[in-house]
C-alpha positions as CSV (number, residue, x, y, z in Angstrom):
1,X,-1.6,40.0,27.0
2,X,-5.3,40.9,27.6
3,X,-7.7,41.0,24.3
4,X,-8.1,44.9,23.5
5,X,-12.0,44.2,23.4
6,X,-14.3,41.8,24.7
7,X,-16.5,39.7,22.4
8,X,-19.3,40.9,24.3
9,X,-18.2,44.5,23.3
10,X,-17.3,43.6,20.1
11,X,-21.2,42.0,19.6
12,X,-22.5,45.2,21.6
13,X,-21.1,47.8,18.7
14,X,-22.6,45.6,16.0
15,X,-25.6,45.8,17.0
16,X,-25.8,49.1,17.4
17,X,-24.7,49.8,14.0
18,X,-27.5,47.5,13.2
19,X,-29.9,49.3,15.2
20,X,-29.1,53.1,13.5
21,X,-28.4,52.1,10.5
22,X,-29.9,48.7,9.5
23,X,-28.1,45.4,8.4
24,X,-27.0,46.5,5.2
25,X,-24.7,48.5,7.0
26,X,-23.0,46.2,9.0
27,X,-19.5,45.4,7.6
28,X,-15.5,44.6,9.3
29,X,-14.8,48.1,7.7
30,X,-17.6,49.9,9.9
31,X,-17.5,48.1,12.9
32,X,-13.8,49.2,13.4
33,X,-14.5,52.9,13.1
34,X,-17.3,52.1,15.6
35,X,-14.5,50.9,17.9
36,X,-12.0,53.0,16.9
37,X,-10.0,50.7,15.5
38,X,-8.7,49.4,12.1
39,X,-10.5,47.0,9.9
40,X,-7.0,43.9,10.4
41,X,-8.2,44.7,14.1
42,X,-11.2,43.4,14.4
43,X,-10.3,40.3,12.0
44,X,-8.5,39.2,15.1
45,X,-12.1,38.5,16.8
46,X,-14.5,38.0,14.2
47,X,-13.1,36.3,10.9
48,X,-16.0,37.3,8.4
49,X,-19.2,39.4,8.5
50,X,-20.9,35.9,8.6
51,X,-19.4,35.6,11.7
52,X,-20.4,39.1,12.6
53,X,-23.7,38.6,12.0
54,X,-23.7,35.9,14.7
55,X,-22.3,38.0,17.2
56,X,-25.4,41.0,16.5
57,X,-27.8,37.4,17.2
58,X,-25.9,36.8,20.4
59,X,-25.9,40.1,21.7
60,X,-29.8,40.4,20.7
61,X,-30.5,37.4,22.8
62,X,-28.0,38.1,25.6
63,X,-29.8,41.5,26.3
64,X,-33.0,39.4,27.3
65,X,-33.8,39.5,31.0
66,X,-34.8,35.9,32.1
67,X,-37.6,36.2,34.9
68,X,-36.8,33.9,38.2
69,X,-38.2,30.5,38.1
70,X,-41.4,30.3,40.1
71,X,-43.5,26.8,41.4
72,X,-46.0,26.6,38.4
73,X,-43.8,25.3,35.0
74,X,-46.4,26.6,32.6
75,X,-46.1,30.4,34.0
76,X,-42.5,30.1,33.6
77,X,-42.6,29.0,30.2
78,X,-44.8,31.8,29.6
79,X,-42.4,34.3,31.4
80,X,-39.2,33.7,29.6
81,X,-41.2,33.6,25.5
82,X,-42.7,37.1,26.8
83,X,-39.3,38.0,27.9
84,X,-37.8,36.7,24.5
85,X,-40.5,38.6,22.4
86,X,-39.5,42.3,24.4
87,X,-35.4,41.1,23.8
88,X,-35.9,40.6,20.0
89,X,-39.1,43.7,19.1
90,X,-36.7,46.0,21.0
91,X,-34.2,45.6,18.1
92,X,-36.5,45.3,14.9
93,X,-33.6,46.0,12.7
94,X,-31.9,43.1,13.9
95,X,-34.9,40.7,13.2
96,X,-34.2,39.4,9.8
97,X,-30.6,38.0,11.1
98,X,-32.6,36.3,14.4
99,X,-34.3,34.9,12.1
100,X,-31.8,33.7,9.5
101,X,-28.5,32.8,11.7
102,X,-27.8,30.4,14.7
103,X,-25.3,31.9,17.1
104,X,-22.5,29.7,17.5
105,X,-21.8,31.3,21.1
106,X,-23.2,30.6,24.3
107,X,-23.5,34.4,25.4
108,X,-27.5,33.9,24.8
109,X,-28.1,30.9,26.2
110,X,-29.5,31.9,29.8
111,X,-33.0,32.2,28.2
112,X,-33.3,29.2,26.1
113,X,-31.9,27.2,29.3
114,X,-34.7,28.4,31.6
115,X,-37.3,27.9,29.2
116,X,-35.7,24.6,28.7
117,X,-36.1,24.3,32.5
118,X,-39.2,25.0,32.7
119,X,-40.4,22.6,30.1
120,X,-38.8,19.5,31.8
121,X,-41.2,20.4,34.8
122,X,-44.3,19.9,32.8
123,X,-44.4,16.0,32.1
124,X,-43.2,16.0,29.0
125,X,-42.1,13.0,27.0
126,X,-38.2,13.9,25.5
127,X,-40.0,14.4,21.9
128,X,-42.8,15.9,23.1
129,X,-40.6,18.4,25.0
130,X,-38.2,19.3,22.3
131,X,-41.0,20.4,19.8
132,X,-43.0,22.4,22.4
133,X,-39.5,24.1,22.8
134,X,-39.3,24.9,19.1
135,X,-43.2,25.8,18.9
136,X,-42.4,28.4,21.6
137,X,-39.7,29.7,19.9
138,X,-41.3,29.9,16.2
139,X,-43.9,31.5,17.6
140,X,-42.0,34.2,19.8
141,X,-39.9,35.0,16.6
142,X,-42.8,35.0,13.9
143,X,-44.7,37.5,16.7
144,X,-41.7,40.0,16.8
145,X,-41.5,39.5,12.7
146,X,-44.9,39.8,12.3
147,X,-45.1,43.3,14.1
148,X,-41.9,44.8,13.0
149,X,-41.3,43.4,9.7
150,X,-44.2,41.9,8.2
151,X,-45.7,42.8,5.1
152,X,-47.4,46.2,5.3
153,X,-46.1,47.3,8.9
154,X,-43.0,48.6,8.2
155,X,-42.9,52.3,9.7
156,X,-46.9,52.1,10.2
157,X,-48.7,50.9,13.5
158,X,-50.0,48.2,14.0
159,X,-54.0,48.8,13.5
160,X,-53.1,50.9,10.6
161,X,-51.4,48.1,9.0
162,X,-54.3,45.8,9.5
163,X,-56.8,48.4,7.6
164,X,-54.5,48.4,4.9
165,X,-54.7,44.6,4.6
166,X,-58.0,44.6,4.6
167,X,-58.1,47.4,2.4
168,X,-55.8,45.5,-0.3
169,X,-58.0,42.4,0.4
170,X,-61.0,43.7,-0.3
171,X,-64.4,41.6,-1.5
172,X,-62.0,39.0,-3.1
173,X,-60.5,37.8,0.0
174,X,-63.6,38.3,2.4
175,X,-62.1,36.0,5.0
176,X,-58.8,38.0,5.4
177,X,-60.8,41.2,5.0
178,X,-62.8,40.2,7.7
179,X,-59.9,39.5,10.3
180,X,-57.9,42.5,9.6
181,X,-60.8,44.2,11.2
182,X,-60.7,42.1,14.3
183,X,-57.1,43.1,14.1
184,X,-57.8,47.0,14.4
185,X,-59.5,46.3,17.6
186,X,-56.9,44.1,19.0
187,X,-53.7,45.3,20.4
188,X,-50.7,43.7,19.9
189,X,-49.6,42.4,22.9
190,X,-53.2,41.5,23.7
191,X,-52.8,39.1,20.3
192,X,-49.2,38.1,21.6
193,X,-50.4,37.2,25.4
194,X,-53.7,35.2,23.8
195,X,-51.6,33.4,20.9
196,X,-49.1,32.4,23.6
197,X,-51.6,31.1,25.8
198,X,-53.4,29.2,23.4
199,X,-50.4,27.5,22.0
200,X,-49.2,26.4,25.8
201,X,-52.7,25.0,26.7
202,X,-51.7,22.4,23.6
203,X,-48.2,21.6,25.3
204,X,-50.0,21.7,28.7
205,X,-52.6,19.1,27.4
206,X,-49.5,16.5,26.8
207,X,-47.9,16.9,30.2
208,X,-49.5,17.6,33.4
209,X,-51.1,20.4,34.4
210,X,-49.9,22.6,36.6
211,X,-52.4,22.9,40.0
């Protein structure tokens, strides 16, 4: 007898509860008027909202478009964290559970592969290779937190944020003060593309660079 929903639509109307009305509203009992459905329903697919929560993770990272491979490893590696950042910043509602909860499903795993890919291009030693693959990822996931959930942002812009730092900062933290400034003048994805850069010239320098 075929399954009355799909797990990927099943992780598709979880995250869009997530998305209108934020985590706190993600339960069984909501998700099944979502569906249409009753809450015993949906226990047959997902058996706590632990589980649920993994699902709104997987769909996050499913809905992430992985650019095609090209001949130079250190553009791809590049490619796929940018494509990463636009999957998780598109759903900033979702980012605390991206941030908190593994997905015990393979549905999202087209991205991590190809960066993966990528990466084993580059000259890597197996160590050396793993934690450039974490490094990558930490800083895809602080960027979209930083922007979307950090302290001060929520429901401001980005530059505005910064001036209210600095604002709070003040004389007594001159160093911070001094940066959020910087930080008016810088857009974010200018700060994302430069981070990113920076942080693969590092992995670059311990495998070969690309000609």
């Amino acid at each position: 007898m075929r399954a009355r929903f799909t797990a990927e639509e099943i992780a598709a109307a979880a995250l869009a509860i997530v998305d209108e009305n934020g985590v706190g509203a993600l339960s069984m009992r909501a998700l099944a008027a979502a569906l249409g459905t009753g809450p015993m329903t949906v226990y047959n697919y997902v058996s706590d909202k632990e589980g649920l929560e993994e699902l709104v993770v997987a769909a996050v990272v499913a809905g992430v478009r992985v650019p095609a491979p090209t001949e130079n490893w250190l553009d791809d590696v590049y490619a796929v964290a940018a494509a990463m950042w636009q999957g998780i910043r598109a759903h900033p509602a979702a980012i605390p559970l991206v941030l908190t909860r593994r997905t015990s499903s393979a549905t999202g795993f087209a991205a991590a592969d190809a960066m993966i890919a990528a990466l084993d291009r580059g000259g890597l030693a197996d160590a050396d290779r793993l934690a450039a693959f974490h490094a990558v990822l930490a800083f895809v996931v602080g960027a979209a937190q930083a922007e979307l959930a950090g302290p001060l942002t929520r429901g401001r812009d980005a530059g505005d944020a910064a001036r209210r730092i600095g604002s709070v900062a003040g004389t007594g933290y001159p160093h911070v003060e001094a940066l959020s400034r910087v930080a008016t003048r810088t857009s974010v994805d200018d700060d994302f593309d430069r981070g990113l850069r920076m942080l693969l010239d590092g992995i670059a320098a311990r495998g070969k660079r690309p000609r």
